[in-house]
ZATIRO-206215 format. One record per residue (C-alpha): residue in one letter; x, y, z. Coordinates in steps of 0.25 Angstrom, whole numbers, plus 5000, padded with zeros to 4 digits. Layout:
BEGIN
{code->A px->X py->Y pz->Z}
...
This chain:
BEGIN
{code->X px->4903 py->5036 pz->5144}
{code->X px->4894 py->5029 pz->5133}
{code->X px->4882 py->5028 pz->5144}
{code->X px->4884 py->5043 pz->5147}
{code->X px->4883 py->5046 pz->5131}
{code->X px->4871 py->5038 pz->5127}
{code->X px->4865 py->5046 pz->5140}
{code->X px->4867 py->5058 pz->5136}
{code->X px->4865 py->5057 pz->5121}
{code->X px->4853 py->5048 pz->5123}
{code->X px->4848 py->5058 pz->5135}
{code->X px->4851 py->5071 pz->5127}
{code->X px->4845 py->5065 pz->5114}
{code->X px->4832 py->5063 pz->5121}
{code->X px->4832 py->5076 pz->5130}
{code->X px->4833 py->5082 pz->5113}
{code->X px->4819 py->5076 pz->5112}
{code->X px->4812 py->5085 pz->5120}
{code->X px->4801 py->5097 pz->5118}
{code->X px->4796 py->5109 pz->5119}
{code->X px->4783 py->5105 pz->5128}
{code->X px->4769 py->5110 pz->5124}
{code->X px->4761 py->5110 pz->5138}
{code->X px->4758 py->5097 pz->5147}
{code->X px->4754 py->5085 pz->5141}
{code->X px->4761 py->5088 pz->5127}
{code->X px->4768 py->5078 pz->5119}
{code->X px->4781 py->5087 pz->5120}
{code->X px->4780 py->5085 pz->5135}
{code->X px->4777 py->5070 pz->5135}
{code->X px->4790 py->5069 pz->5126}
{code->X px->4800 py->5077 pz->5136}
{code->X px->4794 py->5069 pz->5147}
{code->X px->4799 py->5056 pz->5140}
{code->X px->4811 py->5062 pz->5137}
{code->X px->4815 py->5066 pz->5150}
{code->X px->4811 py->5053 pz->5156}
{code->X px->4821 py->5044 pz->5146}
{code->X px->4831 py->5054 pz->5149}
{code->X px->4829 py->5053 pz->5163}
{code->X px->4829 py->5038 pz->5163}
{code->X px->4843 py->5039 pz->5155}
{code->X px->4850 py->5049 pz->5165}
{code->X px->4844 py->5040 pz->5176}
{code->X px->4848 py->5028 pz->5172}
{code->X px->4863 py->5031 pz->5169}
{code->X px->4864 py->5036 pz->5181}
{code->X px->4856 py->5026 pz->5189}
{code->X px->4863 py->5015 pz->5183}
{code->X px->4877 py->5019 pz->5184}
{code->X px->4885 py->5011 pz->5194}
{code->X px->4901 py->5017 pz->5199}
{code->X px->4897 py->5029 pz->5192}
{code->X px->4901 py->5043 pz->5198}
{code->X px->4912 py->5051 pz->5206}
{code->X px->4904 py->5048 pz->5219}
{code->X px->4898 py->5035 pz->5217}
{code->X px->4905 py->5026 pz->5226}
{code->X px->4904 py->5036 pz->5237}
{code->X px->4891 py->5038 pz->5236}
{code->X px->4887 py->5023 pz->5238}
{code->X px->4897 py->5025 pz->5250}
{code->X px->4890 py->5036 pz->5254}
{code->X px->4877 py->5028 pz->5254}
{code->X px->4882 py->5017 pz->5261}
{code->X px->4884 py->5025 pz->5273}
{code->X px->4871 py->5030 pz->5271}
{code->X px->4865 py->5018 pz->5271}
{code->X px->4871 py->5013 pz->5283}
{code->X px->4872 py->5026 pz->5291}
{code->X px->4861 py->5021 pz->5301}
{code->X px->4868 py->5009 pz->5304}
{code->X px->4876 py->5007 pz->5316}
{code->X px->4889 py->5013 pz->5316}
{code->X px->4887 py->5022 pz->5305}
{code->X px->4894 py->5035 pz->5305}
{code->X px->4879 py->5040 pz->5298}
{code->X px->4886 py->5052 pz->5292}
{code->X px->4887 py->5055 pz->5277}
{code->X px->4889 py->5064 pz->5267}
{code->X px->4877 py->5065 pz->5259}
{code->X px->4863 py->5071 pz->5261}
{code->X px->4850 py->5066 pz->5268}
{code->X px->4841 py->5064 pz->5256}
{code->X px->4853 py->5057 pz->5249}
{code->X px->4855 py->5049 pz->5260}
{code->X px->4840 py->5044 pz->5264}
{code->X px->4838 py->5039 pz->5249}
{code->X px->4851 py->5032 pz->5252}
{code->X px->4848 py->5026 pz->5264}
{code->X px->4833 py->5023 pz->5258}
{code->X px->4837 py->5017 pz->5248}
{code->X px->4848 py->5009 pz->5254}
{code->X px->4837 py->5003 pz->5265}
{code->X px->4828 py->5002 pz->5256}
{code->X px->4836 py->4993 pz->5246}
{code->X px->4842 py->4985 pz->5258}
{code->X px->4857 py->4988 pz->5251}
{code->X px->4866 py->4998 pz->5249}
{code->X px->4859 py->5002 pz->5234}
{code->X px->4867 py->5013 pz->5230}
{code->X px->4863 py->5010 pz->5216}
{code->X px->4848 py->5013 pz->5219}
{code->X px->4853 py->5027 pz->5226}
{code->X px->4862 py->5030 pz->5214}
{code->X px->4849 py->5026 pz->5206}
{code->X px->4840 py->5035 pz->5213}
{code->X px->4850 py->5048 pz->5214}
{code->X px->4850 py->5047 pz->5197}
{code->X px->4835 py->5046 pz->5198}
{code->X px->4835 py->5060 pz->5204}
{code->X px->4847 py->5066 pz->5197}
{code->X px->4840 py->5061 pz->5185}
{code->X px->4825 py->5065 pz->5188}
{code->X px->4831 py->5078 pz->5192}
{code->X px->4837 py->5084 pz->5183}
{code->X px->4825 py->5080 pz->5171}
{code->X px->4815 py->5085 pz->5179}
{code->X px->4822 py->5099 pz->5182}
{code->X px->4827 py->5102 pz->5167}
{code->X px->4815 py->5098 pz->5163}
{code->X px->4808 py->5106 pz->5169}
{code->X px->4818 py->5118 pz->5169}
{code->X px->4823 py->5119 pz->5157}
{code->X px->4821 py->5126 pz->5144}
{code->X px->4827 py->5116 pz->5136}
{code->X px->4827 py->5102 pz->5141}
{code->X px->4836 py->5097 pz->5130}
{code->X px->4847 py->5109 pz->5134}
{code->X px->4847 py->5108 pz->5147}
{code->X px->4848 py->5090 pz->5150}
{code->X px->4857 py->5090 pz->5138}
{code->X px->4864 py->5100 pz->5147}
{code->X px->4865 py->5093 pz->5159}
{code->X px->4869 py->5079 pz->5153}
{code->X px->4882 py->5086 pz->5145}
{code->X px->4885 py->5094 pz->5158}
{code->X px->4885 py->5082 pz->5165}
{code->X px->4877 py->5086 pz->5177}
{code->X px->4871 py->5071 pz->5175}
{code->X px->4883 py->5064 pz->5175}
{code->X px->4890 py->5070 pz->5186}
{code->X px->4877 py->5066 pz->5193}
{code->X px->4884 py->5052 pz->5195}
{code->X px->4895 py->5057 pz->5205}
{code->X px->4886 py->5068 pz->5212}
{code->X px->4874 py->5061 pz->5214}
{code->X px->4867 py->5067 pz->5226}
{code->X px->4871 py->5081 pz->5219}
{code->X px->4862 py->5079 pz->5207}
{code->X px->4852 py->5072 pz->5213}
{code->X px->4848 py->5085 pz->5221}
{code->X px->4853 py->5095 pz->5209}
{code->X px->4839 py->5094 pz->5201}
{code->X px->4833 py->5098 pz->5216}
{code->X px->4840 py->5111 pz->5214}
{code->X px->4836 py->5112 pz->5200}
{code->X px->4821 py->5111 pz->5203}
{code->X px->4824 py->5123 pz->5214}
{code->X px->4827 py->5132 pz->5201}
{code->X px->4814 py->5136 pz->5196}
{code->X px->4809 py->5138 pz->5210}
{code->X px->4822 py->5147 pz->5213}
{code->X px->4818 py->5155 pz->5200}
{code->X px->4804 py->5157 pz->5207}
{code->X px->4809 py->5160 pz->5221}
{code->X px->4802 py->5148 pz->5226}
{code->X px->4811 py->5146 pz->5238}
{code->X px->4804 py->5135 pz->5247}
{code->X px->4804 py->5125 pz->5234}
{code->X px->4819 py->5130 pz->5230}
{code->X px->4821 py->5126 pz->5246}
{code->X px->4815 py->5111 pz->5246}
{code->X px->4822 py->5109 pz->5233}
{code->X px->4835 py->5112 pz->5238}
{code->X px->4831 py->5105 pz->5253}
{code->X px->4829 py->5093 pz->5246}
{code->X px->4841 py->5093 pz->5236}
{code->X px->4848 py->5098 pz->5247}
{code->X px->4844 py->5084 pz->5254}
{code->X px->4852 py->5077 pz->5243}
{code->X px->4865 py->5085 pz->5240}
{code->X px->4866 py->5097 pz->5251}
{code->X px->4875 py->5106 pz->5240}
{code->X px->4860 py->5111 pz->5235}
{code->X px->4855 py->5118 pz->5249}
{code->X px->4867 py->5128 pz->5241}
{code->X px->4855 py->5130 pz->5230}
{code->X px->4847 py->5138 pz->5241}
{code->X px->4859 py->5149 pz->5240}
{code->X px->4863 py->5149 pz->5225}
{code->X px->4849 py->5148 pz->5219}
{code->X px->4842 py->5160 pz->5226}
{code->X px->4855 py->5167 pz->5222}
{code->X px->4853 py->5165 pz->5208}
{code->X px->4839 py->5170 pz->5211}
{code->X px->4839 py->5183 pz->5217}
{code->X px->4842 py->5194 pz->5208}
{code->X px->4857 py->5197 pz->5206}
{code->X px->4858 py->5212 pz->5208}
{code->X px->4874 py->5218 pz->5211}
{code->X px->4873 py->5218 pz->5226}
{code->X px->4871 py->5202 pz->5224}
{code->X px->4881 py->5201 pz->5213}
{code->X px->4890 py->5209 pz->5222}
{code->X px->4888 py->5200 pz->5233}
{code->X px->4891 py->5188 pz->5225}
{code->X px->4904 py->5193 pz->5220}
{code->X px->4909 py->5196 pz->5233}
{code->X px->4903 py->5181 pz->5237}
{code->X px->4912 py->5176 pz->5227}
{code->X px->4924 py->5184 pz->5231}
{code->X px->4922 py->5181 pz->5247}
{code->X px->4921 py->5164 pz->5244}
{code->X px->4933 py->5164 pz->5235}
{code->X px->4941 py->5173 pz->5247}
{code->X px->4935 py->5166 pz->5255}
{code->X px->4937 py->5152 pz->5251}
{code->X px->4941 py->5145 pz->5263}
{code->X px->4930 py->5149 pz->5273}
{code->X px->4920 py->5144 pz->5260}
{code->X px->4928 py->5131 pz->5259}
{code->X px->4926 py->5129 pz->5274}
{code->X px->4910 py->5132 pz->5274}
{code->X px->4912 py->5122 pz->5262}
{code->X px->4917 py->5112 pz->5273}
{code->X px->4907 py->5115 pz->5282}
{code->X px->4895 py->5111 pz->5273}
{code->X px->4903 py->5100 pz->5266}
{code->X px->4912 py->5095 pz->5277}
{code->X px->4917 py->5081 pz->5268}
{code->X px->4925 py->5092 pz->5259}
{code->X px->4934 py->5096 pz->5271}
{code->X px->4942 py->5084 pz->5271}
{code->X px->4938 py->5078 pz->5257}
{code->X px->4950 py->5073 pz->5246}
{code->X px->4941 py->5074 pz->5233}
{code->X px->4935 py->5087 pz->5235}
{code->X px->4936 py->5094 pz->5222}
{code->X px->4938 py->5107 pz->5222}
{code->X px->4942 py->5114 pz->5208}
{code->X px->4939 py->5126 pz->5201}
{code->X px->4928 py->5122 pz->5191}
{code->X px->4931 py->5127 pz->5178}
{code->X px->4920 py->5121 pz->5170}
{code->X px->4910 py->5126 pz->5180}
{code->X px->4914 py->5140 pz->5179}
{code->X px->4915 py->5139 pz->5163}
{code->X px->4902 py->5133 pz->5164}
{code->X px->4896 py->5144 pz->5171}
{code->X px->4904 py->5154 pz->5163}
{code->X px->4898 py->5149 pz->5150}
{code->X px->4884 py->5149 pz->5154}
{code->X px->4885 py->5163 pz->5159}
{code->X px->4890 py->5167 pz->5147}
{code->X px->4878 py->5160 pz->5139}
{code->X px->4869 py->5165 pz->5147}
{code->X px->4875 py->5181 pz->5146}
{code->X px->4877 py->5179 pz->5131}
{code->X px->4862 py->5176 pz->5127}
{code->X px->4856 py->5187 pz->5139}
{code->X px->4862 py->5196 pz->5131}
{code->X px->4855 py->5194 pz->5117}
{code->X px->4841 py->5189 pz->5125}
{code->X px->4836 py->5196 pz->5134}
{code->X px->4827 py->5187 pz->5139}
{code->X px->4839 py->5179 pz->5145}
{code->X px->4841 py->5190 pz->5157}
{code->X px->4827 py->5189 pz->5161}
{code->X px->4824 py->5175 pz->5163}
{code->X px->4824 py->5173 pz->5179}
{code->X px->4830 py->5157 pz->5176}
{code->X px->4841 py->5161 pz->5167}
{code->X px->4844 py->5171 pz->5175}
{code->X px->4845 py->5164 pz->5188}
{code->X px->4852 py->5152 pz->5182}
{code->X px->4863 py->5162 pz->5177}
{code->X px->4865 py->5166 pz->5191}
{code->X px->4867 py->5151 pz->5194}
{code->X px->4879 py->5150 pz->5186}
{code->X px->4885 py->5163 pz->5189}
{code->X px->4884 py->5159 pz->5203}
{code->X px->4891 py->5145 pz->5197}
{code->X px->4901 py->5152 pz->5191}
{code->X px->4904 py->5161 pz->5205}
{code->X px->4905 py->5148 pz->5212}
{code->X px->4915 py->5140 pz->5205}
{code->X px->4923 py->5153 pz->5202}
{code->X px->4924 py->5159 pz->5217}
{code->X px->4921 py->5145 pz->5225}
{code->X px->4927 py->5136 pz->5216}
{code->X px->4935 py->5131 pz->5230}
{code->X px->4925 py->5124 pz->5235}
{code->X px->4923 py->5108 pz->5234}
{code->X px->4913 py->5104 pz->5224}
{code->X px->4908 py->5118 pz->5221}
{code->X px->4899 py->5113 pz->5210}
{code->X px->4891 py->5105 pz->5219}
{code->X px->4887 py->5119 pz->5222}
{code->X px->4888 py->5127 pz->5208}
{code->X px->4880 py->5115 pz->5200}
{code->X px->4867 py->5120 pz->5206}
{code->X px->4870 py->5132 pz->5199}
{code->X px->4875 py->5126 pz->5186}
{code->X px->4867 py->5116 pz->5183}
{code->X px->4857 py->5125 pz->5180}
{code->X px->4862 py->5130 pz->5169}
{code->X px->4856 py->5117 pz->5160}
{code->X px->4842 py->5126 pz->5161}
{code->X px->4850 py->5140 pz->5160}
{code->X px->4856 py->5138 pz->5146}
{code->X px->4842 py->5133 pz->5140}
{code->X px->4836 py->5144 pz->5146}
{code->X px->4845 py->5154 pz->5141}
{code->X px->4844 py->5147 pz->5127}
{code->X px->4830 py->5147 pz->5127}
{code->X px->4831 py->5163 pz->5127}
{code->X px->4840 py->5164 pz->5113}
{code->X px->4829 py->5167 pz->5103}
{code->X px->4839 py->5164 pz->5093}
{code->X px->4837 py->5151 pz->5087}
{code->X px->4853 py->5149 pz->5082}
{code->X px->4858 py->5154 pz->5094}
{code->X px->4851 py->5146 pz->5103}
{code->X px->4855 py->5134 pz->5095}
{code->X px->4869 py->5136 pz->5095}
{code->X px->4869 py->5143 pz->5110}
{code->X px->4863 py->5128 pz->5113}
{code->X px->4874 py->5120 pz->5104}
{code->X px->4885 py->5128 pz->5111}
{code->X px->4877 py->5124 pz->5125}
{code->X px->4877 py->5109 pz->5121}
{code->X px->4892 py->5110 pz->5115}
{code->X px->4898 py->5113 pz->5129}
{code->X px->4889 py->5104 pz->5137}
{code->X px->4894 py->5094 pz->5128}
{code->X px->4909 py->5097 pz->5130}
{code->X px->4907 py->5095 pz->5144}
{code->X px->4901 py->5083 pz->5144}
{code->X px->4912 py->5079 pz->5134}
{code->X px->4922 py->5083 pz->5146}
{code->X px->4915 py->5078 pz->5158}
{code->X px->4913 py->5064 pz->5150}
{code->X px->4929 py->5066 pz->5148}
{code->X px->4931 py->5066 pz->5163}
{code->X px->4919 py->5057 pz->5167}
{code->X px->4926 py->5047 pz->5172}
{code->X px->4936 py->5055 pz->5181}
{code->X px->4936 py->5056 pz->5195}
{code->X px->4928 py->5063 pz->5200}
{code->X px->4917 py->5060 pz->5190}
{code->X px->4916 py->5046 pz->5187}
{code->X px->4905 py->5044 pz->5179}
{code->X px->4914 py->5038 pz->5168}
{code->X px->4913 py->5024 pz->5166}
{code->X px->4897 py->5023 pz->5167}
{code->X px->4894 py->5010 pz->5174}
{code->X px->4881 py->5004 pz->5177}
{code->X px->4877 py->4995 pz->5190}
{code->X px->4870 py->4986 pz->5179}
{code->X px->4884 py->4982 pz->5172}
{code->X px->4893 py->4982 pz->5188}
{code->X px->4893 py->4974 pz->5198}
{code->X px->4889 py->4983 pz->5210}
{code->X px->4899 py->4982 pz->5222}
């Protein structure tokens, strides 16, 4: 837990650093761009250093050993994962002329890192706010188990501002590709126009009665859930429980954003904290009336995690000063109690990332 510590001090402790930006070519600029590059080189390294590390770790090197040797003969060539993740796999195994599963790992942190710097940088309001966030909410660290997942989540961040603008062919290629990678974001090209078009009664009406129809009708969704993920039908580790931090997470960012639309106005006419809001009450709807189904946040965190740039941004409307100071300090309070409670249970199964090892102090098997 000491690595995970310094990281995330160290990481947050430099994000602090960072400035308003005056225009291209400004000093301010040249300072964020260093700061993002060392915390880049920080979140990349922990990750592509660690060794034994993750829920999924051992599968997934099974997993790329059968890619890797799915054109010889005998091989069944079947597996679970998708065509993008398995040509770097193979590319990188034939390349290497060994089963270099460290390299893979390697490269699939370079991504999830790259990723995620390059979109809240660009999207956010507040740099600071928003990493800090997604470091003490853990989306990082639960990057070691579901490591195709977060490679191809930043793809679906990028799609956002082109979503705001209606710009569907790019919001398409975005999700194609990411699709490529972990084929749970092809769900993006429903939910994200969803929380683009304009939600009038006829459209809340019809989404209640969605919500009604899929709990009623839990069986047929559970077996249109098989039918696109057919490993589930017969699986032993599936898990499948009613999240009650996803829906208090959700709860509590509605419940921000109502409290401050209320006292500024300006709140209830931005399109992006408008559409973000949609996100999560879409979330919420999810983990409240399909909470049945396996792995659901798979699905709901494409609508979650973008709440790191919904919080800044509603804060960023709060013209005052103390408010906004303690609106922030309560923000960074409860990020920091779950981190305190994911770090309690990080080396449980079915997360794992607890105790952090290194392929530089193991003997690889």
């Amino acid at each position: 837990m000491v690595v995970y510590l310094i990281l995330t001090i160290g990481t947050i402790g430099l994000a602090s650093l960072t400035v308003p930006e005056e225009g291209p070519g400004s000093r301010a600029q040249a300072l964020n761009r260093t700061v993002c590059l060392a915390v880049f080189l920080l979140l990349f390294a922990v990750s592509a250093l660690r060794y034994r590390v993750g829920n999924d770790y051992w599968w997934y090197t099974e997993i790329m050993h059968e890619i890797g040797v799915m054109h010889h003969p005998g091989a069944h060539g079947i597996v679970p994962t998708e065509p993008l993740f398995n040509g770097i796999v193979w590319l990188i195994y034939n390349a290497t002329g060994t089963e270099n599963y460290l390299l893979v790992f390697a490269l699939m942190s370079f991504l999830t890192a790259a990723g995620f710097m390059y979109v809240i940088r660009r999207q956010s309001v507040n740099f600071f706010l928003s990493f800090t966030m997604f470091l003490l909410l853990c989306f990082y660290f639960q990057s070691f188990s579901t490591v195709r997942y977060y490679a191809a989540m930043p793809l679906a961040l990028m799609a956002l501002p082109y979503v705001k603008k209606g710009d569907w062919p790019r919001v398409l290629l975005f999700v194609i590709v990411g699709g490529l990678l972990h084929k749970t974001l092809f769900a993006v090209l429903l939910l994200y126009p969803l929380a683009k078009v304009k939600w009038n009664r006829v459209v809340v009406a019809a989404g209640l009665a969605a919500c009604v129809l899929v709990l009623l009708f839990s069986s047929r969704v559970m077996e249109l859930a098989f039918l696109l993920y057919p490993t589930w039908r017969n699986a032993w580790n599936i898990e499948v429980s009613f999240s009650v931090l996803n829906v208090a997470r959700c709860a509590l960012v509605l419940l921000f954003v109502l409290w401050n639309a209320r006292r500024e106005t300006e709140i209830g006419t931005d399109a992006e904290i408008v559409m973000l809001t949609k996100m999560t009450v879409m979330a919420l709807a999810l983990h409240v009336f399909a909470w049945f189904i396996p792995q659901l946040s798979r699905i709901t965190y494409y609508l979650i995690i973008p709440q790191i740039f919904l919080v800044p941004r509603v804060l960023s409307h709060v013209r005052d000063a103390r408010a906004r100071k303690l609106q922030t300090a309560l923000v960074l309070a409860a990020c920091l109690l779950y981190f305190a409670r994911y770090m309690l249970h990080a080396g449980d199964d079915g997360i794992l990332v607890l105790p952090y090892r290194s392929f530089l102090f193991s003997v690889t098997e």
